[in-house]
ROGU-337040 format. One record per residue (C-alpha): residue number from 1; x, y, z; chain; residue in three letters. Coordinates in steps of 0.1 Angstrom, whole numbers. Each point is the difference from the previous one (the first is absolute). Example, Ala and Ser with C-alpha at 12.3 -4.5 7.8 and 13.67 -1.06 7.14 Angstrom:
<lozas>
+-----+-------+-------+-------+--------+--------+
| num |    xx |    yy |    zz | chaine | residu |
+-----+-------+-------+-------+--------+--------+
|   1 |   123 |   -45 |    78 |      A |    Ala |
|   2 |    14 |    34 |    -7 |      A |    Ser |
+-----+-------+-------+-------+--------+--------+
</lozas>
This chain:
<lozas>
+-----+-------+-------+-------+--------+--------+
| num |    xx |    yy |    zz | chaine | residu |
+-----+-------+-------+-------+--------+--------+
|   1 |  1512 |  1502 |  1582 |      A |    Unk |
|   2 |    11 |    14 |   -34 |      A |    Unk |
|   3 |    19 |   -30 |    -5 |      A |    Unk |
|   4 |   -34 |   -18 |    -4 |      A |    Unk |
|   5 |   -10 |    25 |   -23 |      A |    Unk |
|   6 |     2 |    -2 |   -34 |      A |    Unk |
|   7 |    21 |    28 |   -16 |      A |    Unk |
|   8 |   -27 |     0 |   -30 |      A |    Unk |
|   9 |   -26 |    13 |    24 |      A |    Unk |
|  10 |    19 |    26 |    16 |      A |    Unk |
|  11 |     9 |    15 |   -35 |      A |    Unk |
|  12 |   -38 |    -2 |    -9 |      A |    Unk |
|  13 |    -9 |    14 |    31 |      A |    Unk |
|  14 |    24 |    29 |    -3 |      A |    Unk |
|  15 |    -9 |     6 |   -37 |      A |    Unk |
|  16 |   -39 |     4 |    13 |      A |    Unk |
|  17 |    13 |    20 |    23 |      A |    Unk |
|  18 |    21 |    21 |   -25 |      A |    Unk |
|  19 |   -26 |    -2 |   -31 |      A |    Unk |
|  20 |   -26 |    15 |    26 |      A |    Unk |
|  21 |    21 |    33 |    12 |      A |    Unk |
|  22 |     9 |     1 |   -36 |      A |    Unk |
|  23 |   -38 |    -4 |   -12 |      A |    Unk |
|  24 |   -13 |    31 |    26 |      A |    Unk |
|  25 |    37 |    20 |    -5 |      A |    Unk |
|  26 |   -15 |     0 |   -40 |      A |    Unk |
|  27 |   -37 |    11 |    13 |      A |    Unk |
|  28 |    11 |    23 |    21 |      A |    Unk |
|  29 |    23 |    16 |   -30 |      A |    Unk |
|  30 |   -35 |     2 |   -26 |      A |    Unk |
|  31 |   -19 |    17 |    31 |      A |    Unk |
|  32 |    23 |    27 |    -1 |      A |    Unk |
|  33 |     9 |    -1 |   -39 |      A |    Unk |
|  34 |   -46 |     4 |    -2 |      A |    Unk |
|  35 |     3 |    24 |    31 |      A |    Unk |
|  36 |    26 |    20 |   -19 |      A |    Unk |
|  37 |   -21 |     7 |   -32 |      A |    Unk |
|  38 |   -36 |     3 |    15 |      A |    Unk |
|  39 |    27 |    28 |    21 |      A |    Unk |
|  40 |     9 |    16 |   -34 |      A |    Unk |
|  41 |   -39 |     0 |   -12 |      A |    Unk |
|  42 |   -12 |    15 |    32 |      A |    Unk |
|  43 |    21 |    27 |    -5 |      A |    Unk |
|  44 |    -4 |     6 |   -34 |      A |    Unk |
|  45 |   -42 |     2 |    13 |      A |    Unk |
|  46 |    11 |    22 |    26 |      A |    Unk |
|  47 |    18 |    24 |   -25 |      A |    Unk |
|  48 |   -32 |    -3 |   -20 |      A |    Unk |
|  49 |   -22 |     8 |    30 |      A |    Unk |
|  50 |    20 |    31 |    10 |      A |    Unk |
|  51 |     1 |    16 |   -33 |      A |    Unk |
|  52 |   -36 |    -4 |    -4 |      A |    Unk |
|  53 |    -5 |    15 |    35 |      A |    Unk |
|  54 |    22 |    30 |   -16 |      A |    Unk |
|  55 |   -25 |     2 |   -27 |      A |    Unk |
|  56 |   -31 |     4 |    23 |      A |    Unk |
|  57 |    14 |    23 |    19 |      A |    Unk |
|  58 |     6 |    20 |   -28 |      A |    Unk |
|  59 |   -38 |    -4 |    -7 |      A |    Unk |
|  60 |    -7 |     8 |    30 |      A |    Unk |
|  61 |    18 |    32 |     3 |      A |    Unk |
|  62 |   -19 |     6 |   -33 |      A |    Unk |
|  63 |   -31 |    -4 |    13 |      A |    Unk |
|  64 |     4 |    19 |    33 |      A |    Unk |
|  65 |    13 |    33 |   -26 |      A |    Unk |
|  66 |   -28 |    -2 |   -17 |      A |    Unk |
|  67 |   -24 |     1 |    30 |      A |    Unk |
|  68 |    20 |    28 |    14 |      A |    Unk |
|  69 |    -9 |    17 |   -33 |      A |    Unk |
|  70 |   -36 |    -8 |    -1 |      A |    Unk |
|  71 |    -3 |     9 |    37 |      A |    Unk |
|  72 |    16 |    35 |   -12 |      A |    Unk |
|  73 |   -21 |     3 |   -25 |      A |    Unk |
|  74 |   -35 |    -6 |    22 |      A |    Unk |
|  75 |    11 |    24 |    31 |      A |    Unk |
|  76 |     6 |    24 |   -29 |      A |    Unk |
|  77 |   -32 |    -4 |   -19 |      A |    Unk |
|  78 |   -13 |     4 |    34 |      A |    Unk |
|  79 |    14 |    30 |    12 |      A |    Unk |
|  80 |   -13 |    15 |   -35 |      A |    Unk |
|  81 |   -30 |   -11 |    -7 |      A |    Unk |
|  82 |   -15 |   -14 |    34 |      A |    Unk |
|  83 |    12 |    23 |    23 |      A |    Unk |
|  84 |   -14 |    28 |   -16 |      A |    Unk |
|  85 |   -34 |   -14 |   -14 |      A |    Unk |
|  86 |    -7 |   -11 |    39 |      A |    Unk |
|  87 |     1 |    42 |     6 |      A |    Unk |
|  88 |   -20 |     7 |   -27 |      A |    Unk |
|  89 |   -24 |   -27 |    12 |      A |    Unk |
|  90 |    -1 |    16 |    37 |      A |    Unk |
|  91 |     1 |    36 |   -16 |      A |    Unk |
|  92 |   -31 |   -13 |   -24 |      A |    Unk |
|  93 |   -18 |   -19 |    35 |      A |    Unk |
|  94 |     9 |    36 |    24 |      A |    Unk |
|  95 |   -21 |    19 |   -35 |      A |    Unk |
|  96 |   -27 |   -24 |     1 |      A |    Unk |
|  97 |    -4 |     0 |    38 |      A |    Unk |
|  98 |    -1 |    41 |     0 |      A |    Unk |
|  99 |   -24 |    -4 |   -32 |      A |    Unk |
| 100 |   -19 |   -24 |    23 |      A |    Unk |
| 101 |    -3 |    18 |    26 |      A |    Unk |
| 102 |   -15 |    32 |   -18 |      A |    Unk |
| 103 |   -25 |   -21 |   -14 |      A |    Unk |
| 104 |   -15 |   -10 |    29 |      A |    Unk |
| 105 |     1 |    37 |    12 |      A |    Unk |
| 106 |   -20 |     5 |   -32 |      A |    Unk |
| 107 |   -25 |   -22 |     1 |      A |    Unk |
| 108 |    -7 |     8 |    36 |      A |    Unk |
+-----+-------+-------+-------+--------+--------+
</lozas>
């Protein structure tokens, strides 16, 4: 059968052949040239990401001391001035009761 052939179309068909494996071999190499730098760009957006992540932690560590401190600050204001003017307010309501109460002895 390959003596009825031509020769011309066996060479054509194995250069289709050949030009085709060549054509997706070359495809195949620019996927991974373009995989390889959007590769280098991710990481480079990753390095980016992370140190900005550093940076809001820091913030955030920030943040959370100065809420300890104002949260010091109120339970202290409280203890001194609060605390205190909430015994002189049931001191003052125990005076006005007795006070009150010897009115109304009064008056009867």
């Amino acid at each position: 059968m390959m003596e009825g052939i031509p020769s011309i179309y066996w060479m054509v068909l194995i250069g289709t052949l050949t030009g085709f494996i060549c054509f997706v071999l070359y495809q195949l190499a620019m996927l991974l040239s373009d995989s390889r730098s959007v590769v280098k760009n991710t990481n480079e957006t990753v390095k980016e990401v992370n140190k900005t992540i550093q940076e809001v932690n820091e913030i955030v560590k920030e943040v959370n001391e100065i809420i300890s401190t104002v949260k010091g600050t109120v339970y202290l204001v409280n203890d001194a001035v609060l605390v205190p003017l909430r015994k002189i307010s049931t001191v003052l309501s125990v005076v006005s009761g007795i006070s009150e109460g010897l009115a109304s002895k009064k008056v009867k």
